[in-house]
PALOPA-187438 format. One line per field, with one value per atom (N, C-alpha, C): residue number from 1; z, y, x; atom name; residue in three letters. Coordinates in Angstrom, 1 decimal, always signed. Layout:
% residues N
k [NUM  ...] .
Z [Z  ...] .
Y [Y  ...] .
X [X  ...] .
a [CA  ...] .
r [ALA  ...] .
% end
This chain:
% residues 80
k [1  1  1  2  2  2  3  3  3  4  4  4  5  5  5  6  6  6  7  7  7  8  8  8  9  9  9  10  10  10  11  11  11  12  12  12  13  13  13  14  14  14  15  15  15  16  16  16  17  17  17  18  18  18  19  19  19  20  20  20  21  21  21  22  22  22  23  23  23  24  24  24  25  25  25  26  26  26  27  27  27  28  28  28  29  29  29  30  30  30  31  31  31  32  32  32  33  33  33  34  34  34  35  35  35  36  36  36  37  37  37  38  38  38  39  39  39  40  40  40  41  41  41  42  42  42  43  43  43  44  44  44  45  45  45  46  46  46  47  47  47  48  48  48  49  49  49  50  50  50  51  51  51  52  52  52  53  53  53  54  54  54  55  55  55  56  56  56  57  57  57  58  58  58  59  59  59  60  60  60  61  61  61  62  62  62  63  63  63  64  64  64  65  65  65  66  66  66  67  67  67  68  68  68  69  69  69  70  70  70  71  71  71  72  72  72  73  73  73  74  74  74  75  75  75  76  76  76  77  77  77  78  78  78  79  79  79  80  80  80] .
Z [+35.1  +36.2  +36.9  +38.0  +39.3  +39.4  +40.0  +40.5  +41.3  +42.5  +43.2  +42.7  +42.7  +42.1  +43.4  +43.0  +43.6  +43.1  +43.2  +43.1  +43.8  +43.4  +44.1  +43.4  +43.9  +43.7  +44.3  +42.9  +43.4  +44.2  +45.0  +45.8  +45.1  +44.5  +43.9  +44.5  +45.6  +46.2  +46.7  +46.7  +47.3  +48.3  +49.2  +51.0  +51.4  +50.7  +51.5  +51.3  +50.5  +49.8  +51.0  +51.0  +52.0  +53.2  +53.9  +55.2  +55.7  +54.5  +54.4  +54.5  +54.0  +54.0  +55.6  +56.3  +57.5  +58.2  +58.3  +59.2  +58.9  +57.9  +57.3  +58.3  +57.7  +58.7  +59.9  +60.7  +62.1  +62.8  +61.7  +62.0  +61.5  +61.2  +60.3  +61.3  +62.3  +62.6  +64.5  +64.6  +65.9  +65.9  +64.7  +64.4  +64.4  +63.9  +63.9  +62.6  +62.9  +61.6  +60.1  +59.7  +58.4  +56.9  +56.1  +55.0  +54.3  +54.1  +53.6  +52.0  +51.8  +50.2  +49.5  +48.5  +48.0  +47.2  +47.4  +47.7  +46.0  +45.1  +43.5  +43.6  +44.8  +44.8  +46.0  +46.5  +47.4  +46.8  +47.4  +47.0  +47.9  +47.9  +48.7  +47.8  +48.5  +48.1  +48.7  +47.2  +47.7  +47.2  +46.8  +47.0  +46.5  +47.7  +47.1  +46.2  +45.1  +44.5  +44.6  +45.3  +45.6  +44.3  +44.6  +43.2  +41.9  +40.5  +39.7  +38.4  +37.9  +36.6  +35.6  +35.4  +34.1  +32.8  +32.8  +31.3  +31.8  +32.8  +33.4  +33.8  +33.1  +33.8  +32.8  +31.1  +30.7  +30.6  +31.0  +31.6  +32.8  +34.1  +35.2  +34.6  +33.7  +33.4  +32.3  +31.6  +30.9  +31.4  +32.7  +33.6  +34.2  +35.3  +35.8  +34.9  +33.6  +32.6  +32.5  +32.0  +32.0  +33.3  +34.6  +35.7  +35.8  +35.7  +35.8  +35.3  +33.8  +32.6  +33.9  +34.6  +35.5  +36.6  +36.9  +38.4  +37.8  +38.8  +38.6  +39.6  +39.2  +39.9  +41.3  +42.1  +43.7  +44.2  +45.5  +46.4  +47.4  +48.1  +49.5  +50.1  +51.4  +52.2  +53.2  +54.1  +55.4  +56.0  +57.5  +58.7  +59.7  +60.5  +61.7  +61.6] .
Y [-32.7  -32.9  -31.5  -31.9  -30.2  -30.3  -29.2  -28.7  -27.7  -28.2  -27.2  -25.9  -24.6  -23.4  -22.7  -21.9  -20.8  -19.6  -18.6  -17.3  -17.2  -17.4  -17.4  -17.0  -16.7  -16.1  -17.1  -17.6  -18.4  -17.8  -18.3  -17.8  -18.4  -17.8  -17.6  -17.5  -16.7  -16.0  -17.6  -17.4  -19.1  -19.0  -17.6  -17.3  -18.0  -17.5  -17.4  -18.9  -19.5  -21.1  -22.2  -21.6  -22.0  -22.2  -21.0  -20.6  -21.5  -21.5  -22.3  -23.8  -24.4  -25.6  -25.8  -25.4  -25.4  -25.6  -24.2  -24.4  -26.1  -26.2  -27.7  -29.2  -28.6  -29.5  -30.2  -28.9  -28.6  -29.1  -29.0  -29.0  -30.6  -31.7  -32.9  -33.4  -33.1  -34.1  -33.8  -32.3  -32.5  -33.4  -34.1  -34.7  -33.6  -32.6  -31.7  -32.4  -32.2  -32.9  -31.7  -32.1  -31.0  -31.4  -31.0  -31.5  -30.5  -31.3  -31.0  -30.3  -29.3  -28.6  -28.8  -29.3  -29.2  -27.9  -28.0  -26.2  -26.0  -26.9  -26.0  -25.6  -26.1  -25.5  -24.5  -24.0  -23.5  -22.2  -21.4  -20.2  -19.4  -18.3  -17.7  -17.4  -18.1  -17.7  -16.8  -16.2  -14.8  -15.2  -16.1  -16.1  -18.0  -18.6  -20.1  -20.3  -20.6  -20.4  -21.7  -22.8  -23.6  -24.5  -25.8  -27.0  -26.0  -26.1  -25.6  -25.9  -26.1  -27.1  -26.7  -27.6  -27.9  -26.9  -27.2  -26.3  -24.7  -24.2  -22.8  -22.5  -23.1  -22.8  -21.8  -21.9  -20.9  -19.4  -19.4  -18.1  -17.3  -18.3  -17.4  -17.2  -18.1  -17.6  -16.2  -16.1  -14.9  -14.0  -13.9  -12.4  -12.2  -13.2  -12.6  -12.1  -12.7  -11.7  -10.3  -10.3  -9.1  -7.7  -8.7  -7.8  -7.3  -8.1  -8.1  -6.5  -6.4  -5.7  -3.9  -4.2  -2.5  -2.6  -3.2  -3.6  -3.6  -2.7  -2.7  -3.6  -4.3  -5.2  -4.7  -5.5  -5.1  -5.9  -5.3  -6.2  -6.2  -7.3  -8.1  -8.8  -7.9  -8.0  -9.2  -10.1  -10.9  -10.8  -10.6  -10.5  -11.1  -11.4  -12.5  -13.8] .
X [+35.7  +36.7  +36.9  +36.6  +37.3  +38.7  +39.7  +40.9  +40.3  +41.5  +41.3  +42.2  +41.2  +41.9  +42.4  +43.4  +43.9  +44.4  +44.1  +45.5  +46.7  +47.7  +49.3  +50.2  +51.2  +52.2  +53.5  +54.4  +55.6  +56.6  +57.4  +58.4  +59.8  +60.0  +60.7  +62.7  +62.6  +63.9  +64.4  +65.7  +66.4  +66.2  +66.3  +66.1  +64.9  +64.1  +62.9  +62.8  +62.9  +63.0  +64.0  +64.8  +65.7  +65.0  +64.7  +64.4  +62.7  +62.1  +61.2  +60.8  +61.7  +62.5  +62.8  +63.7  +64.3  +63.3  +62.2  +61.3  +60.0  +60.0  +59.0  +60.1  +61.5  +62.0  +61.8  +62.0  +61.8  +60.6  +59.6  +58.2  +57.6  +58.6  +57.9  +59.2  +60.4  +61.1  +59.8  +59.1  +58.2  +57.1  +56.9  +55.8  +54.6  +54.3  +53.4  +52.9  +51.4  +50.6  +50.4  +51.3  +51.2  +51.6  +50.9  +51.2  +52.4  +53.4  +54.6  +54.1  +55.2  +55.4  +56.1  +56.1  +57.8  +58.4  +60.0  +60.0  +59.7  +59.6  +59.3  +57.6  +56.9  +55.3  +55.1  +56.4  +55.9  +55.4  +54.2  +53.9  +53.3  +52.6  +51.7  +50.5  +49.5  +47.9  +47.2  +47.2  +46.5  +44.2  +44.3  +42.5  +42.5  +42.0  +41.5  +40.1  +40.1  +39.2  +38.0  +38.4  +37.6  +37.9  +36.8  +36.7  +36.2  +37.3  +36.9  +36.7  +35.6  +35.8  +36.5  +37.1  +38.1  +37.9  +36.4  +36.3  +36.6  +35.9  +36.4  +37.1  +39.0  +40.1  +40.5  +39.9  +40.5  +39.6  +38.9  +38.0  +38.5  +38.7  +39.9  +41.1  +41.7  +43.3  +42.8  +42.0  +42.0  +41.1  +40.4  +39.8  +41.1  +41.8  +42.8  +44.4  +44.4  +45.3  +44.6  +43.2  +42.7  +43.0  +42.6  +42.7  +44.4  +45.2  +46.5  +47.6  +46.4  +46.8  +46.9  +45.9  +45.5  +46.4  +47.5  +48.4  +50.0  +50.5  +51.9  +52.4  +53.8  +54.3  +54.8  +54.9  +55.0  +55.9  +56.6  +57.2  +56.8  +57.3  +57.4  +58.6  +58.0  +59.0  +58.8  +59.9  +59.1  +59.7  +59.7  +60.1  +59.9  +61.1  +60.4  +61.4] .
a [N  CA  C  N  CA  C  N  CA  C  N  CA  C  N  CA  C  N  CA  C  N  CA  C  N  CA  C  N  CA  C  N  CA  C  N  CA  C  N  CA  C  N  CA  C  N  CA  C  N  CA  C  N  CA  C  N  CA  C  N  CA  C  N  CA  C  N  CA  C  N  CA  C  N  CA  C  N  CA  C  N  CA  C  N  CA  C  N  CA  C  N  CA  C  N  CA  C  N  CA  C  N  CA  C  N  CA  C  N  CA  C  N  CA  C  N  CA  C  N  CA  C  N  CA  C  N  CA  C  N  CA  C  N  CA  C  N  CA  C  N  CA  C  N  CA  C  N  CA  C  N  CA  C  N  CA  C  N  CA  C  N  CA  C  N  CA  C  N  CA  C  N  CA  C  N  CA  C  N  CA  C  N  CA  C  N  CA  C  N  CA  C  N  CA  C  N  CA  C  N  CA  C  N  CA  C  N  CA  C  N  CA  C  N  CA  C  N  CA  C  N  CA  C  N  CA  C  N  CA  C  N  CA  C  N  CA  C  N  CA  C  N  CA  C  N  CA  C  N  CA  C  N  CA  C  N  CA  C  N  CA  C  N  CA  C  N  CA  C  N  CA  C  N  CA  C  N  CA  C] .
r [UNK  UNK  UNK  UNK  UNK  UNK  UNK  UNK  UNK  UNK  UNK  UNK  UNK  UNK  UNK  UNK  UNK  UNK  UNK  UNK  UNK  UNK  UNK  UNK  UNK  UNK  UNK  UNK  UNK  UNK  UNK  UNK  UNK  UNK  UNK  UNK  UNK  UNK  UNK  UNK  UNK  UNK  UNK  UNK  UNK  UNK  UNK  UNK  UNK  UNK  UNK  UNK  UNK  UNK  UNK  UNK  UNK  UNK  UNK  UNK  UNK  UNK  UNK  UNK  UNK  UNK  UNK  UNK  UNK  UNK  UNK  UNK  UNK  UNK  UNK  UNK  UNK  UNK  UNK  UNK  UNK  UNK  UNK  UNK  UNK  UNK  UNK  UNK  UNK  UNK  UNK  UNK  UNK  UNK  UNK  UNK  UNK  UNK  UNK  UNK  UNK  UNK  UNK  UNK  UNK  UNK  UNK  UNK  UNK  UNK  UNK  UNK  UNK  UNK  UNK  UNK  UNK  UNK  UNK  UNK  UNK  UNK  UNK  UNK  UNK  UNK  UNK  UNK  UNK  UNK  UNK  UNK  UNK  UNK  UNK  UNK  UNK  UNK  UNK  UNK  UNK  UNK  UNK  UNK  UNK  UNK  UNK  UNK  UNK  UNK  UNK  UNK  UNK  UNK  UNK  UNK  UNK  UNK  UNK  UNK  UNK  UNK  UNK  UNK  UNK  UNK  UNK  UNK  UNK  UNK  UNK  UNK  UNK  UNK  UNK  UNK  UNK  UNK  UNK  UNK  UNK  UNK  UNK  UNK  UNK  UNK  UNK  UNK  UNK  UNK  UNK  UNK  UNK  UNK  UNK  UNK  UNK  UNK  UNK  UNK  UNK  UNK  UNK  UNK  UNK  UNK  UNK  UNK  UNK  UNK  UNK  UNK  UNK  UNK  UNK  UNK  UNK  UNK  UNK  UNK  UNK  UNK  UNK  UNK  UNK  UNK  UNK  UNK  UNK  UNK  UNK  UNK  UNK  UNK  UNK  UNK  UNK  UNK  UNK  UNK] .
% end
């Protein structure tokens, strides 16, 4: 079986959760064709990894622990 993979990072902050929400509102009562998030999946992708089989999910979860081990945690800011 495939999944679609990704790299992401949860959003975590209520604001940004909040503010995110508001705008999906806004944007589903314009009728804009978009596929709604729900706010416990919302995230930011940082690399779509495409269809990825099942057996090679624990090979990316343990290269990207590996890579992870060399990166200090970071923030982010949003504006606008």
């Amino acid at each position: 079986m495939r999944i679609r993979g990704f790299i992401a990072i949860d959003v975590e902050d209520a604001g940004i959760v909040s503010k995110i929400s508001e705008i999906q509102e806004t944007l589903v009562a314009s009728k804009a064709r978009l596929k709604r998030v729900e706010t416990e999946n919302l995230h930011f992708t940082l690399k779509f990894l495409g269809e990825v089989e099942e057996e090679r999910l624990e090979l990316v979860k343990s290269t990207m622990n590996d890579v992870l081990e060399n990166f200090n945690p970071f923030s982010m800011h949003l504006y606008g």
